[in-house]
C-alpha positions in Angstrom: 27.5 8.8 6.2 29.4 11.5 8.8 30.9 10.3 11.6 27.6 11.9 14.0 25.5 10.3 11.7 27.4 6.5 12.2 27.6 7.8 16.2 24.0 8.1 16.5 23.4 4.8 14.9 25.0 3.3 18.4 24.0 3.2 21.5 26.0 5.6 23.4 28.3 3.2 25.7 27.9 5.0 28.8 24.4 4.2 28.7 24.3 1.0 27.3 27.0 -0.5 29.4 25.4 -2.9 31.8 26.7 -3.9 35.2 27.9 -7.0 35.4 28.3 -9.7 37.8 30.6 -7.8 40.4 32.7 -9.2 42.7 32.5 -12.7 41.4 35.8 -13.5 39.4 35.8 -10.0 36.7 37.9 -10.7 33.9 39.0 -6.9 32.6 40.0 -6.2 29.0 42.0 -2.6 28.7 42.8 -0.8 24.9 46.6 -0.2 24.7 46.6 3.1 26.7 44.3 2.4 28.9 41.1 4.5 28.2 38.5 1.9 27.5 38.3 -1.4 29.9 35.8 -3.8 29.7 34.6 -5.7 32.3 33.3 -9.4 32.1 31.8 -11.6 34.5 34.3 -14.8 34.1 37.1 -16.5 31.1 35.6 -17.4 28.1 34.5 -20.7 27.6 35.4 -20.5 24.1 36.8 -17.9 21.8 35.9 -17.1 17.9 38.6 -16.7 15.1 36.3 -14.6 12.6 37.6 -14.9 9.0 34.8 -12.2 7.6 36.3 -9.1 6.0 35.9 -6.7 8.8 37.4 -9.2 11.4 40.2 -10.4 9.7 41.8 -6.6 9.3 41.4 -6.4 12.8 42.7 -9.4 14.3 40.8 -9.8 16.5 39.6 -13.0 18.7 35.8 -12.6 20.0 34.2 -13.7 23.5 30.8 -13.7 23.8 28.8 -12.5 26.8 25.1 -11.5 27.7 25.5 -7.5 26.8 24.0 -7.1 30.0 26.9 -9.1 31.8 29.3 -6.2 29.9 30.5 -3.5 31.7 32.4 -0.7 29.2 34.5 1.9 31.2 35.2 4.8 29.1 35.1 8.7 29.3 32.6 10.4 26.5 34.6 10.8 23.8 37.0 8.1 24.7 35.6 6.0 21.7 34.6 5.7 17.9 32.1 2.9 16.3 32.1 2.1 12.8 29.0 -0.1 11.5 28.4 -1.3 7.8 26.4 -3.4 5.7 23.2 -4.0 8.0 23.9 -1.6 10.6 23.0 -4.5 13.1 26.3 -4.3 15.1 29.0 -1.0 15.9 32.1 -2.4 16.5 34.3 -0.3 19.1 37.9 1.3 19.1 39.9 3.0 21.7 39.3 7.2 19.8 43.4 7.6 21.5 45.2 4.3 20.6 42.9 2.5 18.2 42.5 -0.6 20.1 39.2 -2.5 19.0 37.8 -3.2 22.2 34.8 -4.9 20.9 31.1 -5.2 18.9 27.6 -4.3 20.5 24.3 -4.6 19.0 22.9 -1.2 17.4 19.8 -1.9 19.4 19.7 -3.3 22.7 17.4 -6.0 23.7 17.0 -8.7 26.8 18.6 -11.4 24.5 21.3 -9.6 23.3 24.9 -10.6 23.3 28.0 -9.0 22.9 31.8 -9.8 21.2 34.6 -8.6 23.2 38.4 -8.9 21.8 39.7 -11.5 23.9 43.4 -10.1 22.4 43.2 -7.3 25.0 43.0 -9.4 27.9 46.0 -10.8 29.9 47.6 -13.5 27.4 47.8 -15.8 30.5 44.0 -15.2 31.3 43.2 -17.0 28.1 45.9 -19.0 26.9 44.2 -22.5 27.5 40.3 -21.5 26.4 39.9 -23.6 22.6 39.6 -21.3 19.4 37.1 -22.1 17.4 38.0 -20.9 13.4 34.5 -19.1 12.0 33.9 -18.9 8.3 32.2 -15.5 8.3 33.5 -14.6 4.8 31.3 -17.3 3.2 29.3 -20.0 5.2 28.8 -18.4 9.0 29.9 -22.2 10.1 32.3 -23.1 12.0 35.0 -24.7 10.7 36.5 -27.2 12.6 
């Protein structure tokens, strides 16, 4: 599959990023340069420690939010996607410092949610909300 081909598959972010809640207590997550931020409406309640094969290479720690509570700030361009298996979900990187920034359903609908990587907020803006270890390489429970 070409990288046009894998774009196309995702919603382009500009117009699927959502407004969220503004003014009431935003929560911004930036990449490491600064290109993409993403803009949620409060702190986690909880945060997900994904041991599936995609999420353990990344790192990564996932919040979940009502896509349409998700606001992604990024020139065109600014980002790539990748999807596999399904094609249910792109997850996002920073195209300039390679910074996942987070997952978004291919196809947008009321219910939807959306995975942000809480690693790219403040560390003090999240230090005290509980991790909860997922087992997405085998069961999809969690494990604690």
């Amino acid at each position: 599959m070409t990288e046009g081909s894998r774009e196309q598959l995702c919603m382009d972010d500009v117009a699927r990023a959502q407004v969220g809640k503004e003014g009431r207590n935003m929560l911004t997550a930036t990449c490491h340069c600064g290109a993409v931020q993403v803009d949620v409406p409060r702190k986690p309640r909880r945060l997900t420690n994904c041991n599936c094969s995609i999420c353990r290479r990344y790192g990564t720690l996932w919040a979940y939010y009502k896509a349409s509570d998700v606001r992604v700030r990024a020139a065109r361009g600014a980002t790539m996607k990748y999807s596999w298996g399904e094609k249910s979900l792109c997850f996002v990187r920073c195209s300039t410092c390679g910074c996942v920034t987070h997952w978004q359903p291919v196809h947008l609908k009321k219910t939807s949610r959306m995975g942000v990587n809480a690693r790219n907020f403040m560390p003090g803006a999240v230090k005290s909300v509980r991790i909860r270890p997922l087992d997405g390489a085998s069961t999809w429970k969690y494990l604690d």
